[in-house]
N, C-alpha and C positions, 0 to 999 in steps of 0.2 A: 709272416704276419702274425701279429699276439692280440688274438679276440678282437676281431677290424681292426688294431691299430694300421695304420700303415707305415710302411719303413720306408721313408724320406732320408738320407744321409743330411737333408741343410735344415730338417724341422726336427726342433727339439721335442724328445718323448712328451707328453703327455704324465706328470709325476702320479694323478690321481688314476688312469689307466693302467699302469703300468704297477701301481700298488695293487690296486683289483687284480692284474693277473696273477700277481704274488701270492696274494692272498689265497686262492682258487690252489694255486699249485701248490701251494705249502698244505695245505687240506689234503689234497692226492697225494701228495708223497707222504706225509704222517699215518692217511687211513689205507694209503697201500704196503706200507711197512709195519707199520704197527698195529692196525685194526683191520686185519684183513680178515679175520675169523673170528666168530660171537666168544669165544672164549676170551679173546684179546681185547676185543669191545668191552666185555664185563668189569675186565679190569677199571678201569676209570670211572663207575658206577656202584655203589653201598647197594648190597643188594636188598635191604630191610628199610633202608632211611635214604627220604631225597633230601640230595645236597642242596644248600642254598640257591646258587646259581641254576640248577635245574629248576628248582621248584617259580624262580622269577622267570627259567623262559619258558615254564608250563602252562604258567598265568598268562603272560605275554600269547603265546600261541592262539590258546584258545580266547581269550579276549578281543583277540583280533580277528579270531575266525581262520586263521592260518592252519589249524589243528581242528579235527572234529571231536564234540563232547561224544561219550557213550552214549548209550541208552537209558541210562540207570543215572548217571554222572549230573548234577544241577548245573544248573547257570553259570557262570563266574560272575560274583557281583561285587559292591564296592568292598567289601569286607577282603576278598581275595585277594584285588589290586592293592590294598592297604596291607592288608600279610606282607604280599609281595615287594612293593616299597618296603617296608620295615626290614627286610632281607639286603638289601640293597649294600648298606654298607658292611655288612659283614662279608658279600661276596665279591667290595671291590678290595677289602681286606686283605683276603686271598688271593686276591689276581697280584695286587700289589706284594704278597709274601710269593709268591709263584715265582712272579717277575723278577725281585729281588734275588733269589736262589739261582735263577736261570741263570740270570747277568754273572754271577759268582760261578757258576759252572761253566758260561760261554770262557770267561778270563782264565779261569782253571785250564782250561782244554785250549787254551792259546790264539783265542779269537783276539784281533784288537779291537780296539775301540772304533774305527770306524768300519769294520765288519758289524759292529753289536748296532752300530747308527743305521748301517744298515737295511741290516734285520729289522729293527724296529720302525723303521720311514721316517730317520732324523737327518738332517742334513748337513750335522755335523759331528765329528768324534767329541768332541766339547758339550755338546747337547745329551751325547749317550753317558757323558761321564757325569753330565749335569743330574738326570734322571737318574742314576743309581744314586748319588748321593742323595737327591732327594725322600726316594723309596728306600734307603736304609736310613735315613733317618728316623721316617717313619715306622718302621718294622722290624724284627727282630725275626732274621733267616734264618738260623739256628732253630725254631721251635716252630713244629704247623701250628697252623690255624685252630682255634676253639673256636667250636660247634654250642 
């Protein structure tokens, strides 16, 4: 059994279930492989400058009460959330040049197309081929992201 699902041979999985566990284990086995020690964590983190996408789910956290402020730390108020939106397209910029490079490194390393559909919860190799063209239309994988 995968997180309650239950295993019926004549009931078809659950796709949005079955993505959540995906999702969960692909978490575990990336932060157990590669972030198993603060040194390896550091890695993915500017130690002097927060990155976009941090800084929109710093605001996020604490605006929802998810995260606690300091002591010292003010309020989050409309000005933050607006920061934070104004962030927004720059970090889905990234995801999208992330994503783009990965897809090119999955094909590299000899993944097919409906391995990359996947990975990514598409339901079809056609879908995954669809989305890299789109995402390189948009982006240029060759060059990171300005800051």
């Amino acid at each position: 059994m995968l997180c309650g699902m239950t295993h019926d041979p004549f009931t078809p999985p659950d796709p949005d279930q079955m993505r959540a566990h995906r999702v969960h284990a692909a978490l575990a086995r990336i932060a157990e492989r590669h972030a198993a020690t603060e040194d390896q964590r550091s890695r993915q983190v500017h130690p002097h400058v927060l990155g976009p996408h941090e800084a929109i789910r710093l605001v996020s956290l604490l605006a929802s009460g998810t995260a606690r402020l300091d002591e010292t730390e003010p309020e989050v108020d409309t000005a933050d959330i607006t920061a934070a939106l104004t962030l927004i397209p720059l970090a889905r910029g990234e995801m999208d040049q992330l994503e783009a490079a990965l897809l090119l490194m999955a094909r590299g390393r000899g993944l097919t197309w409906h391995e990359i559909a996947f990975g990514l919860g598409l339901g079809t190799s056609q879908a995954a081929r669809q989305r890299y063209a789109r995402l390189s239309g948009r982006v240029a994988t060759d060059r990171p992201p300005a800051y």
